[in-house]
C-alpha positions, -999 to +999 in steps of 0.1 A: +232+727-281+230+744-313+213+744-347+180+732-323+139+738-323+123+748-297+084+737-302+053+746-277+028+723-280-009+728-271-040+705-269-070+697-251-066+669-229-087+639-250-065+645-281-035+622-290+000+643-296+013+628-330+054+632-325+077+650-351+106+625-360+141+641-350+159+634-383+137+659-404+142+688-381+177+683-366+176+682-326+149+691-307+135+706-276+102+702-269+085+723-240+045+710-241+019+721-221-021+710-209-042+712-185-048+674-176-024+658-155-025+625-177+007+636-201+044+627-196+064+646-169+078+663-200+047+683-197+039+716-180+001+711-168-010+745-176-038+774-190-025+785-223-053+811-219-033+825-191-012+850-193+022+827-208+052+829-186+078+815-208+112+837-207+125+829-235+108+825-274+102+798-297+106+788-337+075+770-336+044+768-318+018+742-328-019+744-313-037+710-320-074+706-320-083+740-297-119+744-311-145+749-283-115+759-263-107+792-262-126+825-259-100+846-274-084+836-302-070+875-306-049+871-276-042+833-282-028+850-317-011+879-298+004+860-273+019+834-296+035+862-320+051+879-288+067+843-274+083+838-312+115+845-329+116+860-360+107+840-388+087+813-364+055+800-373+027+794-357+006+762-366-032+756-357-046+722-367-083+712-359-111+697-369-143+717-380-173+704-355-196+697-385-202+673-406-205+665-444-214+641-471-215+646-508-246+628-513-278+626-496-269+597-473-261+621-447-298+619-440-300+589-425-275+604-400-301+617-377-286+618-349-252+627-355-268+656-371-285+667-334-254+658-316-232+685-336-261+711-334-261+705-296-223+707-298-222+740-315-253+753-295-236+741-261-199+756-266-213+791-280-228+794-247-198+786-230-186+815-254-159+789-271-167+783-303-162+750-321-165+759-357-151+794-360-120+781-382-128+802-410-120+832-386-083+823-376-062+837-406-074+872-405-069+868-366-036+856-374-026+883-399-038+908-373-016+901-346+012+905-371+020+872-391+032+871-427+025+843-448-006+830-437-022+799-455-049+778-450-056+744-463-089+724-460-088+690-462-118+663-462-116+634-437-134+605-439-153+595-404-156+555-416-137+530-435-166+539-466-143+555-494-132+529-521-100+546-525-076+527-502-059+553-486-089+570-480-106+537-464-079+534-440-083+568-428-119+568-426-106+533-403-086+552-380-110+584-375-141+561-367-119+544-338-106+577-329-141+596-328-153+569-309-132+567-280-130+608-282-168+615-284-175+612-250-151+632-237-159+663-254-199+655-251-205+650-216-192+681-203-210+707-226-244+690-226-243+683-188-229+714-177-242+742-202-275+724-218-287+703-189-285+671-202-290+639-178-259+610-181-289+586-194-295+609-219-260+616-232-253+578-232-285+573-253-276+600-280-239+587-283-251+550-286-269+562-315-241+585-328-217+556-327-242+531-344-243+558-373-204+564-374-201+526-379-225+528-408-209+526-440-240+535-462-235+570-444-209+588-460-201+611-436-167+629-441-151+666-414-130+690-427-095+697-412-085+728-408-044+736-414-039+774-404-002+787-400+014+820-406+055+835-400+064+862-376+085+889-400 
């Protein structure tokens, strides 16, 4: 096949893959890796913090949502500038694991406020960070990439903007966060801060009673960091 892009895809296994449209790139080939055995046979279930064993390199490699899962971002970087062509890019999305608001309603979050803290707390124990975004572009630029941009944007977490486009994003992150929450909570505070399942269950109940509270405008940041291979 010719006039084709060859795209590695990585994720943590509770985060939805959002699919590029063949039209806007011209044919595809997709070769997508993670470590949970819940993806499409189209996947290769494996530790992107491995060594990689691919043989042959890409034009694009997208990393989606790796916060809190990686200890070295240097090699990550490294590793993804040695499996490109010249003139790929590599693309890191992800949310920061903090949260914001632009007023003082944010203290009525109480909780949500203690569950990131114990977030952060838990995953630089497990010597992953989860809010070491700001980091990644020098990273990138040391392990050779050109070009490197970053762009911040603010997410709503609840249907509370007036804006309509903003409301129905704020929609689909509340539904999102709440079916994700658990799956990224329960492991750290179990494992690394001791927490009982009671107790976890408890603290997300209220986290999830707060996310659904409008008054509380609680907004993340999204990270965009990407940067070419010379």
């Amino acid at each position: 096949r010719e006039n084709y892009t060859l795209l590695l895809l990585q994720k943590p296994p509770s985060v939805s893959w959002t699919w590029v449209r063949e039209p806007e790139f011209g044919p595809l080939i997709s070769q997508s890796n993670d470590l949970s055995a819940i993806q499409p046979q189209c996947f290769e279930i494996d530790d992107f913090e491995a060594d990689w064993p691919f043989n042959r390199p890409f034009d694009y490699i997208h990393g989606r949502e790796l916060a809190g899962s990686v200890k070295d971002f240097d090699k990550l970087f490294s590793q993804a500038y040695a499996n490109l062509k010249s003139g790929g890019y590599l693309e890191m999305q992800s949310f920061r694991i903090e949260i914001f608001s632009d007023d003082d309603s944010l203290d009525k979050a109480v909780f949500t406020k203690q569950w990131v803290g114990l977030l952060q707390e838990a995953a630089i124990k497990h010597g992953k960070p989860m809010a070491n975004m700001d980091e990644w572009p020098d990273k990138m630029k040391k392990a050779g990439f050109d070009d490197v941009m970053t762009h911040i944007m603010k997410v709503p977490m609840n249907p509370w903007p007036k804006d309509p486009k903003q409301k129905a994003i704020g929609r689909y992150m509340q539904f999102e966060q709440e079916q994700a929450a658990p799956g990224y909570t329960n492991a750290l505070l179990s494992r690394i801060l001791g927490w009982s399942k009671k107790e976890i269950d408890i603290l997300l109940a209220h986290v999830i009673g707060e996310l659904r509270d409008r008054s509380i405008h609680q907004y993340a940041m999204a990270y965009l960091v990407y940067g070419r291979k010379p």
